[in-house]
mmCIF file of the C-alpha atoms, coordinates in Angstrom:
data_MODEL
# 
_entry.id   MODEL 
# 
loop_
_atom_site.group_PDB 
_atom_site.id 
_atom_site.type_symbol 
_atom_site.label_atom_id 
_atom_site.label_alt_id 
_atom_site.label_comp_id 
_atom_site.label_asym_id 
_atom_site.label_entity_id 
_atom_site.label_seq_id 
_atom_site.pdbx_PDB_ins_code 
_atom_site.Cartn_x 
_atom_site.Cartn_y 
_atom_site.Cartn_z 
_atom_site.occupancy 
_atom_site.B_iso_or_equiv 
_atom_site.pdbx_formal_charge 
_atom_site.auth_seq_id 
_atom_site.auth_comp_id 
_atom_site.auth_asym_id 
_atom_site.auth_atom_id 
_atom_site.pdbx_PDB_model_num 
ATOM 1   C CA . UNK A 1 1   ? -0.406  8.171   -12.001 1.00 0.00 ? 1   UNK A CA 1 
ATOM 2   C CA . UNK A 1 2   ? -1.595  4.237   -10.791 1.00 0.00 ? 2   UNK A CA 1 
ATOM 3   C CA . UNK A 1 3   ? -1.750  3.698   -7.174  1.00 0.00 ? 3   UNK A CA 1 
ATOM 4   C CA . UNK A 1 4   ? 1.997   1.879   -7.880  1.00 0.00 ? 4   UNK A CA 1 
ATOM 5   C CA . UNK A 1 5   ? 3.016   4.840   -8.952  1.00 0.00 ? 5   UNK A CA 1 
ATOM 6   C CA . UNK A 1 6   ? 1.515   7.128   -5.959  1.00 0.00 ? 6   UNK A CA 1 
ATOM 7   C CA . UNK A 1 7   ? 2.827   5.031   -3.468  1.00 0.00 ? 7   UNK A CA 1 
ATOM 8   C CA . UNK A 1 8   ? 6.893   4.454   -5.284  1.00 0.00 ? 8   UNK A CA 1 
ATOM 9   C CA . UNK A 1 9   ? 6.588   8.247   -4.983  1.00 0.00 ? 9   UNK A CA 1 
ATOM 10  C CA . UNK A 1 10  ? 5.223   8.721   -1.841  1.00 0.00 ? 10  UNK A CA 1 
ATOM 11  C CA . UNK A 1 11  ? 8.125   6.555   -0.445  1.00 0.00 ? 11  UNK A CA 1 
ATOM 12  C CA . UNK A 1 12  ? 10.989  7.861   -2.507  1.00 0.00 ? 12  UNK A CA 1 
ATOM 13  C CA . UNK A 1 13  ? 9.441   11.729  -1.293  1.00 0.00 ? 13  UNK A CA 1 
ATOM 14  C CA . UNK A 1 14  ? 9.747   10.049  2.552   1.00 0.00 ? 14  UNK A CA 1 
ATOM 15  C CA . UNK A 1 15  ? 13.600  9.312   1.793   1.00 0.00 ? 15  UNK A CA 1 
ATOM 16  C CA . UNK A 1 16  ? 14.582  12.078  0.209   1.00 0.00 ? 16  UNK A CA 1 
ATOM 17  C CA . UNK A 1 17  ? 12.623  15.032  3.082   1.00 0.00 ? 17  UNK A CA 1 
ATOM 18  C CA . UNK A 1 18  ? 11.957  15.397  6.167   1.00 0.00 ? 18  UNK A CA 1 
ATOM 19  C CA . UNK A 1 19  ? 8.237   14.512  7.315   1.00 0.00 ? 19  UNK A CA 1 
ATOM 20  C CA . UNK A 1 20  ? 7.235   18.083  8.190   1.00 0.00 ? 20  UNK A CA 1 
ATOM 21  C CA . UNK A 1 21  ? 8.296   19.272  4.086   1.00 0.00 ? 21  UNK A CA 1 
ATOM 22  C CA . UNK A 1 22  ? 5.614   16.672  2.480   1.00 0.00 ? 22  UNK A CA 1 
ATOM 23  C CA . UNK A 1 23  ? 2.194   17.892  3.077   1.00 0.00 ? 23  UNK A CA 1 
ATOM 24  C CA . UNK A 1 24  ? 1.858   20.064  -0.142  1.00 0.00 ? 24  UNK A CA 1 
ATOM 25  C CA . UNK A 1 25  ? 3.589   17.480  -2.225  1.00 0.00 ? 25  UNK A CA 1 
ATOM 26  C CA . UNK A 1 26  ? 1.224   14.097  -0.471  1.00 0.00 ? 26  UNK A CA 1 
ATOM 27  C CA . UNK A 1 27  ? -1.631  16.527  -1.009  1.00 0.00 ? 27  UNK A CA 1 
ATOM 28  C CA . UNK A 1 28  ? -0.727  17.010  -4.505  1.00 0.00 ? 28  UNK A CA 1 
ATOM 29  C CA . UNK A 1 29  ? -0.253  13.312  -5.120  1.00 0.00 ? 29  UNK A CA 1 
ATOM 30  C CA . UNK A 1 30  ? -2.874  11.282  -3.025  1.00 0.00 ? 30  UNK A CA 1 
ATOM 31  C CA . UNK A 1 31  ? -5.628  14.240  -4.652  1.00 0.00 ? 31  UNK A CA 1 
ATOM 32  C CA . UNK A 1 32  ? -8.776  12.337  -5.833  1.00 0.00 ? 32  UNK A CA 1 
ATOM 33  C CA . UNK A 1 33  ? -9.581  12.376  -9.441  1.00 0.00 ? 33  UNK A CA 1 
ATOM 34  C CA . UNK A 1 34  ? -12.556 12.150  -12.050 1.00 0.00 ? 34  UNK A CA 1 
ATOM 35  C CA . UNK A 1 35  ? -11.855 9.618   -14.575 1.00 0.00 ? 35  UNK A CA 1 
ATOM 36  C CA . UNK A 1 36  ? -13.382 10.514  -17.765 1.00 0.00 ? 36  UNK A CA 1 
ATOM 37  C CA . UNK A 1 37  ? -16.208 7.910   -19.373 1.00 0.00 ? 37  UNK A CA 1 
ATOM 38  C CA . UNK A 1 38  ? -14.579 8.062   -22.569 1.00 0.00 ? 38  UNK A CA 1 
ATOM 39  C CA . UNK A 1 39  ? -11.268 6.759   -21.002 1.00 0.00 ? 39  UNK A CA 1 
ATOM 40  C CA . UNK A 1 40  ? -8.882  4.597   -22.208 1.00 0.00 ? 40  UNK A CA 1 
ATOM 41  C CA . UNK A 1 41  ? -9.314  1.353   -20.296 1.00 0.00 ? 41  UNK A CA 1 
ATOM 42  C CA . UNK A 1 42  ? -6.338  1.265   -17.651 1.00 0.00 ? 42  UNK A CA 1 
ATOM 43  C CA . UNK A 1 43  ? -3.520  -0.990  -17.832 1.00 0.00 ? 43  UNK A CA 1 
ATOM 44  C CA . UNK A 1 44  ? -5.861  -3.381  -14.611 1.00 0.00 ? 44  UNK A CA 1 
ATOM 45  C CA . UNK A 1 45  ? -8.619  -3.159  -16.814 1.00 0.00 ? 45  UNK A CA 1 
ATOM 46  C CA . UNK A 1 46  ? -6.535  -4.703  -19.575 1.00 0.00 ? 46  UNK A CA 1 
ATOM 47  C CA . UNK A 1 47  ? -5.189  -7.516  -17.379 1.00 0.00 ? 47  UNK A CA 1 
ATOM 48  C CA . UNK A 1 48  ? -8.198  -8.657  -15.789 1.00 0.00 ? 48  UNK A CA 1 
ATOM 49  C CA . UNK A 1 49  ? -9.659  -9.227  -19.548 1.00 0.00 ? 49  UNK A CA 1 
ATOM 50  C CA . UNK A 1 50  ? -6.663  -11.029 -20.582 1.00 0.00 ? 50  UNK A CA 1 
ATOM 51  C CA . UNK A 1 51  ? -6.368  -13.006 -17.140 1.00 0.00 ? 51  UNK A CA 1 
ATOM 52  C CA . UNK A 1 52  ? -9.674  -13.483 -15.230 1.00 0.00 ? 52  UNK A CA 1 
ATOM 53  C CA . UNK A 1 53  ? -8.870  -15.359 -12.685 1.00 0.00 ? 53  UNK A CA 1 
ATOM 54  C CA . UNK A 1 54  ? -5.896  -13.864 -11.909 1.00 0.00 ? 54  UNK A CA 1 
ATOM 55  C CA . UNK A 1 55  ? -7.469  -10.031 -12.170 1.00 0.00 ? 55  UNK A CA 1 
ATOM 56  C CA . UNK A 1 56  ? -10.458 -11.131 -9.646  1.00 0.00 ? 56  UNK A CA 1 
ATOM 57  C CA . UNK A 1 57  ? -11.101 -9.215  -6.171  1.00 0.00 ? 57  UNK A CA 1 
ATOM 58  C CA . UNK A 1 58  ? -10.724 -11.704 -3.666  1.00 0.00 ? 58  UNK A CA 1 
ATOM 59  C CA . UNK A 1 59  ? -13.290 -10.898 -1.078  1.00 0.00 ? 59  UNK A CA 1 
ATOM 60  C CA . UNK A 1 60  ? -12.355 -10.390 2.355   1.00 0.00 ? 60  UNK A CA 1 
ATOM 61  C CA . UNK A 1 61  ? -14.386 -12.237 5.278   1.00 0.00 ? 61  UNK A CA 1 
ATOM 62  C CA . UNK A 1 62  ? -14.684 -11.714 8.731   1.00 0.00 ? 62  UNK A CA 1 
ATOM 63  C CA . UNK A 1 63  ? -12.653 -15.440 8.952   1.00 0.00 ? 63  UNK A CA 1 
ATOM 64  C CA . UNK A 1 64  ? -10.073 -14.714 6.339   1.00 0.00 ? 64  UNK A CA 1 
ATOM 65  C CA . UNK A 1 65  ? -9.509  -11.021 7.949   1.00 0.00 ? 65  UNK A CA 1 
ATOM 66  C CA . UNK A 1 66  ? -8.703  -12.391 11.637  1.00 0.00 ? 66  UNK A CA 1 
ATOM 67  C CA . UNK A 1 67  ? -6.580  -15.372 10.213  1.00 0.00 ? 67  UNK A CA 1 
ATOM 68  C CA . UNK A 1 68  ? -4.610  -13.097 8.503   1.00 0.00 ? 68  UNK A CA 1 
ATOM 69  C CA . UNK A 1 69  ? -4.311  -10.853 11.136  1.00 0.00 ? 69  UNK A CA 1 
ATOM 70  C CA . UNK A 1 70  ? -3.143  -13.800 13.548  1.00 0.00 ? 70  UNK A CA 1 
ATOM 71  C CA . UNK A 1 71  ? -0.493  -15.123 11.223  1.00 0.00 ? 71  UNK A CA 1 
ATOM 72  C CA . UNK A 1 72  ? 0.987   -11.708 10.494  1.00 0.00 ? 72  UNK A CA 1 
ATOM 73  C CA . UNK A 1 73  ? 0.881   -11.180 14.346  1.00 0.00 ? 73  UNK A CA 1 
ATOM 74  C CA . UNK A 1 74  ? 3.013   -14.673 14.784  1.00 0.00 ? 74  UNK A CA 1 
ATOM 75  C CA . UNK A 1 75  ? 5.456   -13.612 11.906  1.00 0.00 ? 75  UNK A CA 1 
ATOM 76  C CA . UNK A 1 76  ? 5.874   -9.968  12.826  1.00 0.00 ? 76  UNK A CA 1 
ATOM 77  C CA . UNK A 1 77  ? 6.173   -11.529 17.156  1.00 0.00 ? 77  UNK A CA 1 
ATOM 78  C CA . UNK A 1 78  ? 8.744   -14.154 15.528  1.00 0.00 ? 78  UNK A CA 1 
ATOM 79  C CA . UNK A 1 79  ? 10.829  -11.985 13.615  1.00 0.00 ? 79  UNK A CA 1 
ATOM 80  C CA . UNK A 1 80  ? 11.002  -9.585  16.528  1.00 0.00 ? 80  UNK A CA 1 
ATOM 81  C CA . UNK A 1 81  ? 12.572  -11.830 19.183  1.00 0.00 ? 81  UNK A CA 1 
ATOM 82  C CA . UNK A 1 82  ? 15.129  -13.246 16.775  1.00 0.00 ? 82  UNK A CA 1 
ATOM 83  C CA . UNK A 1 83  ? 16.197  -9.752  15.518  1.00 0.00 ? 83  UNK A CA 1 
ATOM 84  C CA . UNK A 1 84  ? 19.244  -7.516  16.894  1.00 0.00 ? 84  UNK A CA 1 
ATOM 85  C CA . UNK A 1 85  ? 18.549  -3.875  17.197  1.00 0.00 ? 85  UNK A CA 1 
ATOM 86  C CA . UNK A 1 86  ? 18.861  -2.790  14.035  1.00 0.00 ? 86  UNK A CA 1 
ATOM 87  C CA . UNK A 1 87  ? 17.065  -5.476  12.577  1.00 0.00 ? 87  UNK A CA 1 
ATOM 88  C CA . UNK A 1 88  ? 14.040  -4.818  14.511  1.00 0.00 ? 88  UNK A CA 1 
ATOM 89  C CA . UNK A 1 89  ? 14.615  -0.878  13.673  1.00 0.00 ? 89  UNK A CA 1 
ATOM 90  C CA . UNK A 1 90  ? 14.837  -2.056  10.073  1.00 0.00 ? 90  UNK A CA 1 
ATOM 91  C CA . UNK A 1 91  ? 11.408  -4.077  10.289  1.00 0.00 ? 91  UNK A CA 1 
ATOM 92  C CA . UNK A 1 92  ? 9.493   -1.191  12.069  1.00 0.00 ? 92  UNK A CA 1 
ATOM 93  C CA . UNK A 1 93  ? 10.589  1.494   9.443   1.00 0.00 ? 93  UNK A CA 1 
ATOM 94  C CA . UNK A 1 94  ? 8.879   -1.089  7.105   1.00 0.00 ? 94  UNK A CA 1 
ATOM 95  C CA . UNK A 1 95  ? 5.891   -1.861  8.775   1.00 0.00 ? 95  UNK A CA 1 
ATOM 96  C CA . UNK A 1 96  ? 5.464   2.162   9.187   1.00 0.00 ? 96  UNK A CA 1 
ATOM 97  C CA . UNK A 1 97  ? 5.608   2.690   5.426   1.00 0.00 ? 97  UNK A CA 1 
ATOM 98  C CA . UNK A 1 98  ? 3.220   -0.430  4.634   1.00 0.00 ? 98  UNK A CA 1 
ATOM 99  C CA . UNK A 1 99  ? 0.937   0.961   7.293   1.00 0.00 ? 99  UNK A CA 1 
ATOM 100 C CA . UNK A 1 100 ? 0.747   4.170   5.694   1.00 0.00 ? 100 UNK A CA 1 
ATOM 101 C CA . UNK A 1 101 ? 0.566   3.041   1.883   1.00 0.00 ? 101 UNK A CA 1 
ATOM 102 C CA . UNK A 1 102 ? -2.310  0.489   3.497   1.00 0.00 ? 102 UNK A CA 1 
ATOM 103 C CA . UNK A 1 103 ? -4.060  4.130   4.919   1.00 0.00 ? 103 UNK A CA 1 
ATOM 104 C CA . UNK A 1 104 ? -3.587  6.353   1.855   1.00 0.00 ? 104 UNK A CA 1 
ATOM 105 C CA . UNK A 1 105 ? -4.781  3.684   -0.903  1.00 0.00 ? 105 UNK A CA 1 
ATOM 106 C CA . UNK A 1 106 ? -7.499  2.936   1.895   1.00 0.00 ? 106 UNK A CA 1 
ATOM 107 C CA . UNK A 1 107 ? -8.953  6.040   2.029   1.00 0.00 ? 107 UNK A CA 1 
ATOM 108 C CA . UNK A 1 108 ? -8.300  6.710   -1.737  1.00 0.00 ? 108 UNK A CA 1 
ATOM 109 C CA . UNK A 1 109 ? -10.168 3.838   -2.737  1.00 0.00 ? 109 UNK A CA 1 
ATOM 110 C CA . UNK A 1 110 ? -7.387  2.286   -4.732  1.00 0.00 ? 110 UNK A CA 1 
# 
């Protein structure tokens, strides 16, 4: 399973129990893995050969890091104050689940 597919399941398990039935299941699906040398080349490896420019690692600066930071600050600050209730319920519950997909493919090195 590609990090798509770990985190599509991670969120469909999130909507279908509740949080204190997923550690087995999370452990079971964010589990590190030894990818054989002989290995097929994965489906990334196959677009970044066909598409180079578009299959490149953009690197990540200091500068770039903190400008992105401030812009999704001003976005997240505008959205906020022109949101009802729900609507800013609605943009927390996503901002949870991106947070946590961020922290699992973080520390999974995906």
């Amino acid at each position: 399973m590609g990090p798509v597919g770990r985190v599509v399941t991670t969120i469909v398990l999130l909507l279908l129990f509740p949080w204190w039935a997923l550690f087995l299941p999370m452990r079971g699906i964010w589990r590190k893995t030894r990818v054989p040398d002989h290995a097929p080349p994965t489906p990334m490896d196959r677009f970044r050969e066909r598409h180079p420019v578009l299959g490149r690692t953009l690197p990540m600066t200091p500068i770039v890091r903190v400008t992105s930071l401030v812009l999704a600050v001003a976005a997240v600050a505008a959205l906020w104050f022109t949101e009802d209730a729900i609507g800013r319920l609605g943009w927390v519950a996503v901002a949870l689940i991106a947070a946590g997909s961020y922290a699992l493919a973080k520390e999974h090195d995906l």
